[in-house]
C-alpha positions as CSV (number, residue, x, y, z in Angstrom):
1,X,34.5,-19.4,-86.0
2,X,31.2,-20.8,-87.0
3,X,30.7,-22.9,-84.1
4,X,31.9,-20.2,-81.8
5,X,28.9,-17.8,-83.6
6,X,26.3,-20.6,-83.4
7,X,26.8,-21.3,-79.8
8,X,26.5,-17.2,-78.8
9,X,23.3,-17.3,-80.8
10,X,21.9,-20.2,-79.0
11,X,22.6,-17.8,-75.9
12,X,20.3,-15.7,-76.4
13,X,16.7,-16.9,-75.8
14,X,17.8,-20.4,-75.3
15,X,14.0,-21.8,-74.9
16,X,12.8,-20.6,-78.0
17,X,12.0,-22.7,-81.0
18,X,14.5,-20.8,-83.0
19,X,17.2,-21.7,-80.6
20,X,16.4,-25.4,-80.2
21,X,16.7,-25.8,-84.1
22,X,20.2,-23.7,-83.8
23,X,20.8,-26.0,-81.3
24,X,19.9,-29.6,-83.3
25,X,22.0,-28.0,-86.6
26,X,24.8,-27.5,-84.0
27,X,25.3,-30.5,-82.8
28,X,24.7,-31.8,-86.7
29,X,28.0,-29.8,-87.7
30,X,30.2,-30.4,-84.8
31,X,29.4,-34.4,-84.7
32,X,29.1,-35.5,-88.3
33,X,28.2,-39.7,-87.7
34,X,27.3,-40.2,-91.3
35,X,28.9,-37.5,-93.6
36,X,28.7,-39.3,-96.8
37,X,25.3,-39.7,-96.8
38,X,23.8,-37.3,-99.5
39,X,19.8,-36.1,-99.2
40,X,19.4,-38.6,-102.2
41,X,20.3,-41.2,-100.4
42,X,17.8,-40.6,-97.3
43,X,14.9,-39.8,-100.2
44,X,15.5,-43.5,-101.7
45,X,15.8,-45.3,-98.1
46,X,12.5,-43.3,-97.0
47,X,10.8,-44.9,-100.5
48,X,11.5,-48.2,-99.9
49,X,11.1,-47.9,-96.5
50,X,7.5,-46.5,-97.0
51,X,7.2,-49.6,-99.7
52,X,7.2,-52.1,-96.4
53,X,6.0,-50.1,-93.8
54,X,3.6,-51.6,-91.5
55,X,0.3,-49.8,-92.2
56,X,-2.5,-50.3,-94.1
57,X,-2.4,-48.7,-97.8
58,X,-5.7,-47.2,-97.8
59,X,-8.7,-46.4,-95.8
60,X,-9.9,-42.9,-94.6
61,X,-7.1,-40.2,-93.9
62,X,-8.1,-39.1,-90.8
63,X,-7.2,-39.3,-87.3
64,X,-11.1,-41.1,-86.3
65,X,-10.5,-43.8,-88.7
66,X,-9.4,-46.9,-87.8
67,X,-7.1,-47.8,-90.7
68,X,-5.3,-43.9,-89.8
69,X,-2.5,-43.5,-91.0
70,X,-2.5,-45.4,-94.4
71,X,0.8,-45.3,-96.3
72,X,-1.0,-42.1,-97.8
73,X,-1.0,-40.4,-95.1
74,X,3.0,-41.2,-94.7
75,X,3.9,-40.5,-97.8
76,X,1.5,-37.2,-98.2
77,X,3.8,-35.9,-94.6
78,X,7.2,-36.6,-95.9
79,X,6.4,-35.6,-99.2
80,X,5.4,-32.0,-97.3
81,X,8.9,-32.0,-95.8
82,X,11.1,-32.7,-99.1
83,X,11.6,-35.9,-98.1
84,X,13.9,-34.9,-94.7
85,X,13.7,-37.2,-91.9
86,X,11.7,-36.1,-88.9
87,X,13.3,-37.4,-85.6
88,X,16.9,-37.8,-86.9
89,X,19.2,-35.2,-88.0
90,X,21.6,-35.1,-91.8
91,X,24.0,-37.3,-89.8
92,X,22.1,-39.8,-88.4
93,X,21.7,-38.2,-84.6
94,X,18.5,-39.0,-82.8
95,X,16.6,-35.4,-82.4
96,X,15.3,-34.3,-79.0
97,X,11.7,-34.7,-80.9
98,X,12.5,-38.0,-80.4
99,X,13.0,-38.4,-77.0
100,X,10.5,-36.1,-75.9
101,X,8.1,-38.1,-77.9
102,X,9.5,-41.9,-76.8
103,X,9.1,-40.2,-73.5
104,X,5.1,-39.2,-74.1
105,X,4.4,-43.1,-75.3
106,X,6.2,-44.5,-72.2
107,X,3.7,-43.0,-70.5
108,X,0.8,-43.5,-72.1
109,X,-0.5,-45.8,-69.6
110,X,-1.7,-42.7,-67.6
111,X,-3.9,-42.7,-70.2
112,X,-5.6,-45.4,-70.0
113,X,-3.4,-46.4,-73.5
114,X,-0.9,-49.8,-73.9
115,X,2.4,-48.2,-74.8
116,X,3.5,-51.5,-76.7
117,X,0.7,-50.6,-79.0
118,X,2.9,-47.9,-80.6
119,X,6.3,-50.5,-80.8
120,X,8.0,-48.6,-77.7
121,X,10.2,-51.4,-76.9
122,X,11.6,-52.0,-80.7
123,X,11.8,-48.1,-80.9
124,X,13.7,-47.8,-77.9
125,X,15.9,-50.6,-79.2
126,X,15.9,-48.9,-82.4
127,X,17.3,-45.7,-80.7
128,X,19.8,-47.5,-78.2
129,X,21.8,-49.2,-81.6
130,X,21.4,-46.1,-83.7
131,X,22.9,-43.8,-80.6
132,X,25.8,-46.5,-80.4
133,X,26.8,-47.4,-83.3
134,X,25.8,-44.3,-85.8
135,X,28.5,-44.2,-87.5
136,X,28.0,-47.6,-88.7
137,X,24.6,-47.7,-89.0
138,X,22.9,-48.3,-92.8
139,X,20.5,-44.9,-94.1
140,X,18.0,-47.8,-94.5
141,X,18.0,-48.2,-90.5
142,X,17.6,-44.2,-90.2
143,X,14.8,-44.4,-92.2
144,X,12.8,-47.4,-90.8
145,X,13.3,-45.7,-87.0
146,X,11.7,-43.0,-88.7
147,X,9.0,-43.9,-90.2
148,X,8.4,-46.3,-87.3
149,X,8.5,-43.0,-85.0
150,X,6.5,-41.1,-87.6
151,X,3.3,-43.7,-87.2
152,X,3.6,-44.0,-83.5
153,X,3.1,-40.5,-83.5
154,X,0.2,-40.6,-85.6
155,X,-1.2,-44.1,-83.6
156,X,-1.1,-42.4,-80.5
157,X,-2.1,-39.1,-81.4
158,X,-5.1,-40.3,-83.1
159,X,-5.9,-42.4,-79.9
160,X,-5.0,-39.9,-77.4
161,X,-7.4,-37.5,-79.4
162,X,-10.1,-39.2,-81.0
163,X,-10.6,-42.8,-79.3
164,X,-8.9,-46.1,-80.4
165,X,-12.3,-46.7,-82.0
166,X,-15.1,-44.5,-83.4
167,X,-17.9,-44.9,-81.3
168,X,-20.4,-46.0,-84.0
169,X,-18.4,-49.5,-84.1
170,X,-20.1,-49.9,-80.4
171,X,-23.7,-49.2,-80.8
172,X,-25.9,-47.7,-82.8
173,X,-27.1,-45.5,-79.8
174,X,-24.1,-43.6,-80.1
175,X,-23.9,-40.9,-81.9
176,X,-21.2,-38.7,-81.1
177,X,-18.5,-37.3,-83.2
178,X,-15.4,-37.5,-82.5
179,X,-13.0,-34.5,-83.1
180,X,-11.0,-34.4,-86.1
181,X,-7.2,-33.0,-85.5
182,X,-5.0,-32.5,-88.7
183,X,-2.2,-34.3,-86.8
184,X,0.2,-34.6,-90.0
185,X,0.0,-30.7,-90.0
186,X,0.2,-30.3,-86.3
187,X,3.4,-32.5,-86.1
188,X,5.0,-30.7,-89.0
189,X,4.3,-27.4,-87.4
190,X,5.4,-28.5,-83.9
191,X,9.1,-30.1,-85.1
192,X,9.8,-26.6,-87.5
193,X,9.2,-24.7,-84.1
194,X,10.4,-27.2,-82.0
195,X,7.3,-27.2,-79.2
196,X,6.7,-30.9,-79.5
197,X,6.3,-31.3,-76.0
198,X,3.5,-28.4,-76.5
199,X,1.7,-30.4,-79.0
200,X,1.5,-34.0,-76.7
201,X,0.1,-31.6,-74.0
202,X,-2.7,-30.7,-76.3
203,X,-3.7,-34.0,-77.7
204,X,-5.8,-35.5,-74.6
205,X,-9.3,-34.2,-73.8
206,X,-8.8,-30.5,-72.0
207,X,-12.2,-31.7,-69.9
208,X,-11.7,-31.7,-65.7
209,X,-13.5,-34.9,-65.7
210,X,-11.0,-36.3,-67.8
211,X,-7.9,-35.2,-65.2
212,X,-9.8,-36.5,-62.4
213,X,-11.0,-40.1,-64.0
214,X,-6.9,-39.9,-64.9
215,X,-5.9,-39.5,-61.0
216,X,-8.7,-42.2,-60.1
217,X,-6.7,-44.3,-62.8
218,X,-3.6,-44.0,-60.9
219,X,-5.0,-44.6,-57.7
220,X,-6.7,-48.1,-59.1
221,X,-3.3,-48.8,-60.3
222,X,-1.3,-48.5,-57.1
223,X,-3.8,-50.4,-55.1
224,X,-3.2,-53.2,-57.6
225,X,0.5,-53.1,-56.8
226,X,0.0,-53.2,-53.5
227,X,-2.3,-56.8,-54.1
228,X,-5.7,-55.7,-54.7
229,X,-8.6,-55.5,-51.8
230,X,-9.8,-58.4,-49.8
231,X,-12.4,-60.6,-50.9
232,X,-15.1,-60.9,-48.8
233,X,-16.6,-64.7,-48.8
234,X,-20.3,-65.1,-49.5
235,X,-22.8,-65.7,-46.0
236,X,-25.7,-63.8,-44.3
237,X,-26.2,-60.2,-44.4
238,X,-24.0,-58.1,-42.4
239,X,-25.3,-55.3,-40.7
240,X,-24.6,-52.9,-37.6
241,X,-24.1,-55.6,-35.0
242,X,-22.9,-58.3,-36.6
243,X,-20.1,-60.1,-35.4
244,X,-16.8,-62.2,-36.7
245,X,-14.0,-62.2,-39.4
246,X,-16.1,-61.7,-42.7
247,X,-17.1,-58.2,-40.7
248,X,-13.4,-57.5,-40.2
249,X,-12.7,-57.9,-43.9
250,X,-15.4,-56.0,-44.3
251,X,-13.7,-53.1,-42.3
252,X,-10.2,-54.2,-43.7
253,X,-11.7,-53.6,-47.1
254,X,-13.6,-50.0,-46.8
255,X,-10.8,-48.6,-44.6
256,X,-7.5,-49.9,-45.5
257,X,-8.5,-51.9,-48.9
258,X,-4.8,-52.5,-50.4
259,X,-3.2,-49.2,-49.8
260,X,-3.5,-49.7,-45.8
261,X,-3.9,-53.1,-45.2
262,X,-5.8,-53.7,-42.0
263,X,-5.6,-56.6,-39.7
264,X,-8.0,-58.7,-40.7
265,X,-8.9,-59.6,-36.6
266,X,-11.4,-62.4,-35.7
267,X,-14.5,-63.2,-34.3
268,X,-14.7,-60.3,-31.8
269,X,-14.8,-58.0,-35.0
270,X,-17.7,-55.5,-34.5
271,X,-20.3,-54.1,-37.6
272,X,-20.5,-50.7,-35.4
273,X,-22.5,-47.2,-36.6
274,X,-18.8,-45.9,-38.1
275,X,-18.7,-48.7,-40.1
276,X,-22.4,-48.4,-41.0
277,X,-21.9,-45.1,-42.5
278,X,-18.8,-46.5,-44.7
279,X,-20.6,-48.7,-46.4
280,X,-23.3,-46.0,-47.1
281,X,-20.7,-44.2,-48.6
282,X,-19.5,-47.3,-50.6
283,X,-23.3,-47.7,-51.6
284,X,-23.7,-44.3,-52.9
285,X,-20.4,-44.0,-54.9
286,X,-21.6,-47.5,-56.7
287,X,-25.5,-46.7,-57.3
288,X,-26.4,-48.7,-54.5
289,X,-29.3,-48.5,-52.2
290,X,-27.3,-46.6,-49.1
291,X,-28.9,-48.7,-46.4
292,X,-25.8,-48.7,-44.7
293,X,-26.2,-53.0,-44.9
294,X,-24.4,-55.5,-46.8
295,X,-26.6,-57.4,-48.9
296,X,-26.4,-59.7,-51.5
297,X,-26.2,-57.0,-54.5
298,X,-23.5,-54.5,-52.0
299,X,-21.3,-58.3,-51.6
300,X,-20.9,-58.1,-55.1
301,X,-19.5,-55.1,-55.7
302,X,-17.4,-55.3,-52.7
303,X,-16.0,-58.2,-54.5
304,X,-15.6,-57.1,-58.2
305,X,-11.8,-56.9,-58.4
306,X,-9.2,-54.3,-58.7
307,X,-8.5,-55.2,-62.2
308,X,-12.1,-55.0,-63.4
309,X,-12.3,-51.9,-61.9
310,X,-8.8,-50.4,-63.9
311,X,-10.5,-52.1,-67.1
312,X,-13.9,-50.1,-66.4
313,X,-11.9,-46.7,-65.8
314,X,-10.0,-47.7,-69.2
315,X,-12.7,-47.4,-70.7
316,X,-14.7,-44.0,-69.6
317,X,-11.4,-42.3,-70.6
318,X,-11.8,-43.4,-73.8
319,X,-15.9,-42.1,-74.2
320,X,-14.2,-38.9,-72.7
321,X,-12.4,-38.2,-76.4
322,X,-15.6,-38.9,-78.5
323,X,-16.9,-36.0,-76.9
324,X,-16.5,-32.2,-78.3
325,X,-13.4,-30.2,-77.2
326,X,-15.5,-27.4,-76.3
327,X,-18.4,-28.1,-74.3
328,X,-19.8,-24.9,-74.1
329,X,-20.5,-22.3,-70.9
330,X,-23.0,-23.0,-69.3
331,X,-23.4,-26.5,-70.9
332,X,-25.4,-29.6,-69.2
333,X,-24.2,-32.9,-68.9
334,X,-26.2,-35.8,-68.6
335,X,-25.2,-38.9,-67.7
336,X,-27.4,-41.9,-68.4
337,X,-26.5,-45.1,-66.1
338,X,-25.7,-42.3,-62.8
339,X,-29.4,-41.3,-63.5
340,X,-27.7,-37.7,-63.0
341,X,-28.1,-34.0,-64.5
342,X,-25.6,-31.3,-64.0
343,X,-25.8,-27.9,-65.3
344,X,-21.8,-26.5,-65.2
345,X,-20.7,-22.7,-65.6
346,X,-17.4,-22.1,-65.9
347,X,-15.8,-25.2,-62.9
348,X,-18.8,-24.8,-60.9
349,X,-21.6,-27.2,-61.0
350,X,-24.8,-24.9,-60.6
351,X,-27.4,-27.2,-60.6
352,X,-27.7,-31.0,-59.7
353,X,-31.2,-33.4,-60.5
354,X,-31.8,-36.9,-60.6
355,X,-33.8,-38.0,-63.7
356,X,-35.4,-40.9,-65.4
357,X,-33.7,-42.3,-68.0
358,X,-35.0,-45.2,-70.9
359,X,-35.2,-48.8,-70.5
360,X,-33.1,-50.9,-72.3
361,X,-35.6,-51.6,-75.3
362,X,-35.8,-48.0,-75.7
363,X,-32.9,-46.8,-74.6
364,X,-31.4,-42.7,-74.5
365,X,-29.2,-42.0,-77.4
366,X,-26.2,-40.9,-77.0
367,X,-25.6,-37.4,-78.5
368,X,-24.5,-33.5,-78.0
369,X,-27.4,-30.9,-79.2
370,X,-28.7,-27.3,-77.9
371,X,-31.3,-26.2,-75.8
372,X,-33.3,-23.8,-78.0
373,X,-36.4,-23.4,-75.9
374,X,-38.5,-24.4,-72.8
375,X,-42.4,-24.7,-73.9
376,X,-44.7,-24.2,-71.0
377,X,-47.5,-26.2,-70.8
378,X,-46.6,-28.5,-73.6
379,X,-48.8,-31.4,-75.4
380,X,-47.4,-35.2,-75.8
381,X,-47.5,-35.8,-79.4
382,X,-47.1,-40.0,-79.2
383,X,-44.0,-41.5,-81.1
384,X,-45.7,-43.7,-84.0
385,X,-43.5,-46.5,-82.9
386,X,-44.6,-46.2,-79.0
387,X,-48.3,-45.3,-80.1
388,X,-47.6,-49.2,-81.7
389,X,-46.2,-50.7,-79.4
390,X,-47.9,-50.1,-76.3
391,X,-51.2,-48.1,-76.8
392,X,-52.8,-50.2,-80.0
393,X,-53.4,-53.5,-77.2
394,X,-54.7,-50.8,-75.1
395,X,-57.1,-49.5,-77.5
396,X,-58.1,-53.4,-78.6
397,X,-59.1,-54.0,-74.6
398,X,-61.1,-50.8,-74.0
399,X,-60.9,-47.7,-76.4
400,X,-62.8,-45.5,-73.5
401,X,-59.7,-46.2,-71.3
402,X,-58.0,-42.8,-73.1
403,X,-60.2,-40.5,-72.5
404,X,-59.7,-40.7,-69.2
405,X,-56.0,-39.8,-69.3
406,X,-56.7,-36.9,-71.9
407,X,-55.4,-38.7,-74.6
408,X,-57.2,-37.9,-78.6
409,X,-56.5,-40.1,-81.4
410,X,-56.3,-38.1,-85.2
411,X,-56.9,-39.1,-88.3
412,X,-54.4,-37.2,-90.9
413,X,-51.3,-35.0,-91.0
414,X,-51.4,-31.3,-90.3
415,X,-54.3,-28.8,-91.3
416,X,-56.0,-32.2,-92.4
417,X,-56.3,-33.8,-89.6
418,X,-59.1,-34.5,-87.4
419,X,-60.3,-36.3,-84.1
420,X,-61.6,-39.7,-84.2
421,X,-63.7,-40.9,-81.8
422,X,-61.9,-43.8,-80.4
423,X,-65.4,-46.1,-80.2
424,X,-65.6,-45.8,-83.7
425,X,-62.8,-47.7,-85.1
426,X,-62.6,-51.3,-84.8
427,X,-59.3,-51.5,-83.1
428,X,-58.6,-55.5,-83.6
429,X,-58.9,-54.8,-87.4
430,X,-56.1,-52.5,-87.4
431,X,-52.9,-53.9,-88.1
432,X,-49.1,-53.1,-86.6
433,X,-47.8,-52.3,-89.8
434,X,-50.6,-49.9,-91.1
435,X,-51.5,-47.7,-88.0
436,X,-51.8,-44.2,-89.5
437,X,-53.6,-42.3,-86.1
438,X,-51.8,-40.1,-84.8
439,X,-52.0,-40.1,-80.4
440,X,-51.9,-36.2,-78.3
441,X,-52.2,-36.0,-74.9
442,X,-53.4,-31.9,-74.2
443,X,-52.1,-30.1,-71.8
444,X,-53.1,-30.7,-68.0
445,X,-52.2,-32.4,-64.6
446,X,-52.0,-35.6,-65.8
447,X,-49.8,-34.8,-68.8
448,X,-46.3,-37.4,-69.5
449,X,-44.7,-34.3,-69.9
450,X,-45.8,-32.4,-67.2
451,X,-45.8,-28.7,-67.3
452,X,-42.4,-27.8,-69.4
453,X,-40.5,-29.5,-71.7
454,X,-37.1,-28.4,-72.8
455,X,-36.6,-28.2,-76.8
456,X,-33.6,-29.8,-78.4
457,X,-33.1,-30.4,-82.1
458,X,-32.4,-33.5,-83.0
459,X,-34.0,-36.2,-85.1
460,X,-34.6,-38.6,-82.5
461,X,-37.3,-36.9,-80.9
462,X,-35.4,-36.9,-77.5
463,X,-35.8,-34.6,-74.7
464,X,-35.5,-33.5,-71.6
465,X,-39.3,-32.6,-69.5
466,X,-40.4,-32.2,-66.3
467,X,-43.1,-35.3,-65.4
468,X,-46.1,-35.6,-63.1
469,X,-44.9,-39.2,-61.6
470,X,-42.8,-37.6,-58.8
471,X,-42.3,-41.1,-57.0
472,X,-40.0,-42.1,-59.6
473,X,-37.4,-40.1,-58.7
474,X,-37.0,-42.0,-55.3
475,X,-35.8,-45.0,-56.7
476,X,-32.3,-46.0,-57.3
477,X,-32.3,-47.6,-60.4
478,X,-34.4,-44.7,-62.7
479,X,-34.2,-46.4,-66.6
480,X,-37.8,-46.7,-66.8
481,X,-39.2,-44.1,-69.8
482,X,-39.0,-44.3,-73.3
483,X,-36.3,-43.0,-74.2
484,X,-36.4,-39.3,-73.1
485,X,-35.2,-37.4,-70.1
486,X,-37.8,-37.3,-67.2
487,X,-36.2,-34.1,-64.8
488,X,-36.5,-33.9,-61.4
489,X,-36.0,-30.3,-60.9
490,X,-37.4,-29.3,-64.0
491,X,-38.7,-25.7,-62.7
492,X,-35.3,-25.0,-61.5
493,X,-33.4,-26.2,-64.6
494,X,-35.8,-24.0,-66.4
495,X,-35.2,-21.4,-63.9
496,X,-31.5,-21.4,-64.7
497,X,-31.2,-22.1,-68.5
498,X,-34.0,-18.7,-69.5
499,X,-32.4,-16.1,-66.9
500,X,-34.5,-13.1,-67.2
501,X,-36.7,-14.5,-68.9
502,X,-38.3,-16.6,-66.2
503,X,-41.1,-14.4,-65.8
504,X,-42.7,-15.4,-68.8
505,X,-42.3,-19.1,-68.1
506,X,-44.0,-18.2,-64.7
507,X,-46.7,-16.2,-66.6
508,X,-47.0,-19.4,-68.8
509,X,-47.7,-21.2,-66.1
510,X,-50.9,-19.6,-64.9
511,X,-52.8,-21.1,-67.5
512,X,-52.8,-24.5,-69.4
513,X,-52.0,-22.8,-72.9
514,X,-49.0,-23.8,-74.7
515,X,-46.1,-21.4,-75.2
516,X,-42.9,-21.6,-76.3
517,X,-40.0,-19.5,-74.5
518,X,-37.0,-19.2,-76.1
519,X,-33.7,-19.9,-74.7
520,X,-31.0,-17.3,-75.8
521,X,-28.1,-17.9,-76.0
522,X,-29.5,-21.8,-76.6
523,X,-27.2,-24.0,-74.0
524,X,-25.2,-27.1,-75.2
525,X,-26.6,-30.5,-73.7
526,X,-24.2,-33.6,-73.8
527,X,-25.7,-37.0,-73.2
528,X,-23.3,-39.2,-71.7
529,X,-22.6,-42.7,-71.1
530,X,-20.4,-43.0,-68.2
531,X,-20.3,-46.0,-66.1
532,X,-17.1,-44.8,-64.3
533,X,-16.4,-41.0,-63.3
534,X,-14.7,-39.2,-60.9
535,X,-16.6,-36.6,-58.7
536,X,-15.3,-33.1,-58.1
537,X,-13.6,-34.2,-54.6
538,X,-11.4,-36.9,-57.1
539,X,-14.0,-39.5,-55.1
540,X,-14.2,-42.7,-57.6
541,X,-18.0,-43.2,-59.2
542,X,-19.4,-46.1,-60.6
543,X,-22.8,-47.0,-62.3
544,X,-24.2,-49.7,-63.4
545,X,-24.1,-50.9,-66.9
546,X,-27.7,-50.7,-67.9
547,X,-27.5,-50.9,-71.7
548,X,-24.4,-53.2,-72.1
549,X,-22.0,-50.8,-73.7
550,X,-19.4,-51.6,-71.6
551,X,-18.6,-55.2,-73.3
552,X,-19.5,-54.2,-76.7
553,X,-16.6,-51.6,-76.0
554,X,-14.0,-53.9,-74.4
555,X,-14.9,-56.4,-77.5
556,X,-14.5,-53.4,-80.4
557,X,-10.9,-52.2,-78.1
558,X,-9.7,-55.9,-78.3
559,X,-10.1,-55.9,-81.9
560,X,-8.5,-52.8,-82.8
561,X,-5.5,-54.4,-80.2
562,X,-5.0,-57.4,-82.2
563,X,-5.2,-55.4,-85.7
564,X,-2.7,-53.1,-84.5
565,X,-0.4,-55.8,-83.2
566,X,-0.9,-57.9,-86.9
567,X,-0.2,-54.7,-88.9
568,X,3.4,-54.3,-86.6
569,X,4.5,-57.7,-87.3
570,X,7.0,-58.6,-90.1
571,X,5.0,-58.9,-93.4
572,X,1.5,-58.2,-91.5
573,X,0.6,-55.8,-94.2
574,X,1.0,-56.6,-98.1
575,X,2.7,-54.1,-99.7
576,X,1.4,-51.7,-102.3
577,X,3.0,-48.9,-104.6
């Protein structure tokens, strides 16, 4: 009678959560593995269980910490249930949770993410001997598939989510923020309602760049399976014209590569004007100099192989979960080594510049922050530290040298401060560590920040401006300022971000008086660091690695590997109460 009432309730509305719970109890009461087992029983094996498990006993509780989840964090979550088992039901039945979730971690590797970093092969061993032999199997085994399933979820959550690392273990340069997800609550919430499968949807970056950089993954992946690309042996410079079987290679590489091996021909192999335009098009999608010839510098990264290239993707997917879930509409996205500016509104990229970047010793931050203002005409009040570094040998050869770029030296802070004739300080007295002038460029042609700079708020005193060294811009490799943004199209970025109020900039503009212009609503701007992207066609980018993050990252994801792998192991992790 009871069965026969259950299974006409699941009948109704069969995909809601309601009905996949009725479901799970069903099958609970109709196939009883286990039914001596009393809720005490399950309590004590989850206890000792917790005792052992594999996971570090403290550290921060939260999903951006490396230690997440601590045995705190385990026992806080099953404490929150009354001390019921999460993937396996009263009798000892593996849940669909379970599956659904086994399922998610086998394929992580879309992801960029090593699905043995979250046991899948002992879980799935775990579940094959608790599926066949249930009835026999101990409460204690019950409990450590549990918990075992119960801290993947949180591993790979957390990783899917946040990053494997936080990304101030990389450089100091980096300061995003991670999101923080209250994963314990969201799993609890998704297994009462039984949308699991809802939940893993949510956990990955919601960002189209993300996707894309995912299918480029895939792609990467397949043409390793097929064997990778030809290598293409070192010799002279090919170019339209040449002739022989390094230049059929060459063909074999840019038009079949692995996916479509090419015959690789011989010496009557011809470099012709199709070909010429293939390797512009390899050049350009791997910050090369598209001169359509294969130099030195273009042999290299016709050569850097397929696994490299997986690695380097590996690792952009990661920087793409530091980054805020909402990015804001409009919002601007910079990306530092592809020397690139984008200006998005809703999928559509409105506006596209090339900028200047800074050099290694001074490099761009990474950080998210707000436009709240573009100031016309503005003035360049020298950083202390660059006024230091660079203009103090200047003033020791010739102090007369800075009038000539409009440049006034102060003495003082504020109200209190006043000009100083540059003649009358003796420069080569003045130490390094006791420079107190302060160094303003006014407003005019030559100004560094040409005629608008757009206001952000952070402490770094990083911007984005337009500049009157125009030549710049024509150069492929662009990390040459101090650390702020140099914008190409500065007029039209302005253009775009003020909207109506435009007309005042171009008021502004008639004069060299500074004003400030207010940007309202202010628009988000997020400095990246991408050295591998995927364009809106799903074409594969790469940049160079200008400020080494890329190794630093590789050696901080290696580290949190081996931890990971030590913490899973058989007494890896003392225990604690």
């Amino acid at each position: 009678m009871l069965c026969a009432f259950l299974g006409a309730a699941l009948g109704c509305g069969s995909g809601s959560g309601v009905a996949n719970r009725l479901q799970e109890r069903l099958k609970d009461l109709v196939d009883t593995g286990r039914p001596d087992v009393s809720a005490d029983e399950i309590e004590a094996a989850l206890a000792h269980q917790l005792r052992a498990a594999p996971v570090p006993a403290k550290g921060a509780n939260r999903p951006s910490s490396p230690a997440f989840p601590t045995r705190q964090t385990l026992r806080e979550f099953y404490a929150q249930r009354g001390q019921k088992l999460a993937w396996c039901g009263e009798s000892g039945r593996v849940l669909a949770a379970a599956d659904t979730l086994l399922d998610a971690l086998s394929r992580s590797g879309d992801h960029g993410l090593n699905p043995e970093d979250y046991e899948l092969s002992r879980l799935e061993r775990m579940r094959g001997g608790m599926k066949e032999a249930r009835a026999k199997a101990a409460v204690s085994e019950w409990a450590d598939f549990d918990l075992l399933l119960t801290t993947a979820f949180f591993r790979y959550g957390s990783d899917l989510s946040t990053g494997r690392v936080h990304p101030d273990e990389i450089r100091s340069e980096w300061h995003a923020e991670p999101p923080e997800l209250d994963l314990p609550k969201a799993l609890e919430t998704a297994l009462q309602n039984g949308d699991l499968a809802k939940l893993l949807e949510k956990l990955p970056p919601p960002h189209p760049g993300y996707a894309r950089l995912q299918l480029g993954l895939k792609q990467l992946r397949d043409a390793k399976e097929a064997g990778g690309w030809p290598a293409i042996p070192a010799g002279p410079k090919l170019q339209k014209g040449a002739r022989g079987p390094r230049v059929a290679l060459l063909r074999q590489r840019l038009e079949g590569g692995a996916a479509k091996p090419a015959s690789p021909g011989g010496a009557d192999a011809v470099f012709d004007a199709a070909l010429e335009e293939k390797v512009r098009q390899f050049q350009t999608a791997h910050g090369l100099e598209p001169d359509g010839r294969v130099s030195e510098a273009t042999l290299a990264e016709l050569n850097v192989p397929v696994e490299r290239r997986i690695r380097q993707v590996e690792l952009n997917l990661e920087r793409w979960r530091w980054m805020p879930r909402r990015l804001g509409d409009p919002h601007l996205e910079v990306n530092i080594p592809g020397f690139d500016l984008q200006l998005l509104r809703g999928d559509r990229t409105e506006l596209r510049s090339r900028i200047v970047v800074g050099q290694a010793f001074t490099p761009t931050p990474v950080f998210s922050d707000r436009i709240v203002a573009v100031i016309a005409n503005p003035p360049w009040n020298v950083p202390d530290a660059l006024a230091v570094r660079e203009y103090l040998p200047e003033l020791r050869e010739n102090p007369a040298v800075f009038q000539s770029h409009g440049i006034k030296i102060y003495d003082g802070e504020g109200e209190d401060a006043h000009e100083v004739d540059p003649a009358s300080v003796h420069w080569g007295r003045v130490d390094d560590d006791e420079f107190h002038y302060h160094l303003r460029q006014d407003p005019g042609p030559d100004n560094a920040l040409g005629r608008m700079k757009f206001q952000l708020t952070n402490d770094f005193q990083i911007y984005l401006h337009d500049t009157p060294a125009r030549t710049l811009f024509a150069q492929q490799d662009r990390d040459l300022s101090h650390g702020c943004i140099r914008v190409e199209k500065a007029r039209e970025l302005a253009d775009t971000v003020l909207g109506e109020a435009t007309e005042k900039l171009t008021e502004a503009l008639q004069n060299e008086n500074e004003k400030s212009i207010p940007v309202r609503p202010p628009v988000p701007v997020h400095i990246l660091y991408l050295t591998a992207w995927a364009d809106a066609d799903g074409g594969l980018r790469f940049a160079p690695d200008i400020y080494d993050f890329d190794a630093a990252q590789m050696t901080a994801l290696d580290r949190a590997s081996r931890q990971a792998s030590l913490l899973s192991r058989p007494g890896g992790q003392k225990t604690s109460q």
